[in-house]
N, C-alpha and C positions, 0 to 999 in steps of 0.2 A: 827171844821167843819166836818158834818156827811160827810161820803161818798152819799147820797143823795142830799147835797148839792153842791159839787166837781160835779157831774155828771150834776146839774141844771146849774151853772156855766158853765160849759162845752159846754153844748148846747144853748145855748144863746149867748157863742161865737163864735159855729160852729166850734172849735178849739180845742186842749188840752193844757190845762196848761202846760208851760215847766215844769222839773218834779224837777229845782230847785226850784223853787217858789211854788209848790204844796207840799214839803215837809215841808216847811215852812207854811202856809197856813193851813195843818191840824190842830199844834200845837196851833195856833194864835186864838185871838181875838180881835178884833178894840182895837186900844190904840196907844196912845203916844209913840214915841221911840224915844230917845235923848231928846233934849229940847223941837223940834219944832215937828217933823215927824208923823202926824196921819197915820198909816198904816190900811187899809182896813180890814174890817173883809169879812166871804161871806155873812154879810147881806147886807152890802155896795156895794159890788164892781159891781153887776149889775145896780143901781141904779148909782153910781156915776159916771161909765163911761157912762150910758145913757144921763144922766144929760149937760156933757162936750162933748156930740157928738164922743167920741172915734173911733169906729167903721166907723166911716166914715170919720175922719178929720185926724185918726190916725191909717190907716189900720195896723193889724197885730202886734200894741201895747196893752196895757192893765194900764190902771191907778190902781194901787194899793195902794195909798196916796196921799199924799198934803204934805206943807210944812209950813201949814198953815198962809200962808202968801199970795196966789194967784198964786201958782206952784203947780204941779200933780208931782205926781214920776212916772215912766215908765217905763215898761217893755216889752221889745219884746216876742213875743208868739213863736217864732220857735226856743227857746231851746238852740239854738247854743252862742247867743248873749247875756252874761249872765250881761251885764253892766248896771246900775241905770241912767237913765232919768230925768231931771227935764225940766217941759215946762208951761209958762204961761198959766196957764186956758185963757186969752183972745186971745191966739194964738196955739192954738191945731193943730200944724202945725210939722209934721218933721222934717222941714229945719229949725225949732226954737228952738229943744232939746240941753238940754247941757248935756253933760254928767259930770255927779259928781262921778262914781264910776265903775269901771271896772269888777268888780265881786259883785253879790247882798252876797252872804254871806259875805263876807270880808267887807261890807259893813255896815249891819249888827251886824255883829260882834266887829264893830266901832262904833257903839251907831247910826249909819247912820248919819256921818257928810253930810254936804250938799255944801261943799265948799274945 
């Protein structure tokens, strides 16, 4: 991901990428991870969160996957919160998140189980 495109990203979220998920995110490209896990590239992630209403349904997250099964992965944008999300695409709702992982790199680094 060019820095050109981190900066388009950026502004369309009106936010910054937490700078865990931005490190990760440079190196990446859309693909598979673990069995099920489509992770986002930056061609996706405007698009896909547009798609799923994010921005509005899920202030101050960011879908960075799926699980290709009809769940989004998610991420909080304020940095602090550094735990993996999963939530029904038909329920984009906060109070519907489950959380599967408590830190995104350790997570990650677990092939991103989802359970």
């Amino acid at each position: 991901m060019s820095g050109q495109d981190i900066d388009a990203v950026q502004r369309w979220l009106g936010h910054a990428l937490p700078a865990h998920y931005l490190r990760f995110l440079q190196d990446w490209q859309e693909g598979l991870r673990g069995e099920q896990v489509l992770l986002y590239g930056a061609e996706s992630l405007r698009e896909r969160n547009e798609t799923y209403d994010v921005p509005q349904s899920c202030p101050g997250y960011l879908a960075i996957g799926d699980d290709s099964g009809g769940r989004a992965v998610m991420l909080a944008l304020d940095g602090a919160d550094r735990a993996v999300y999963l939530v029904g695409h038909g329920s984009m709702q906060r109070d519907d998140f489950e959380r599967t992982a408590d830190d995104f790199h350790a997570w990650l680094a677990a092939d991103c189980p989802l359970d």
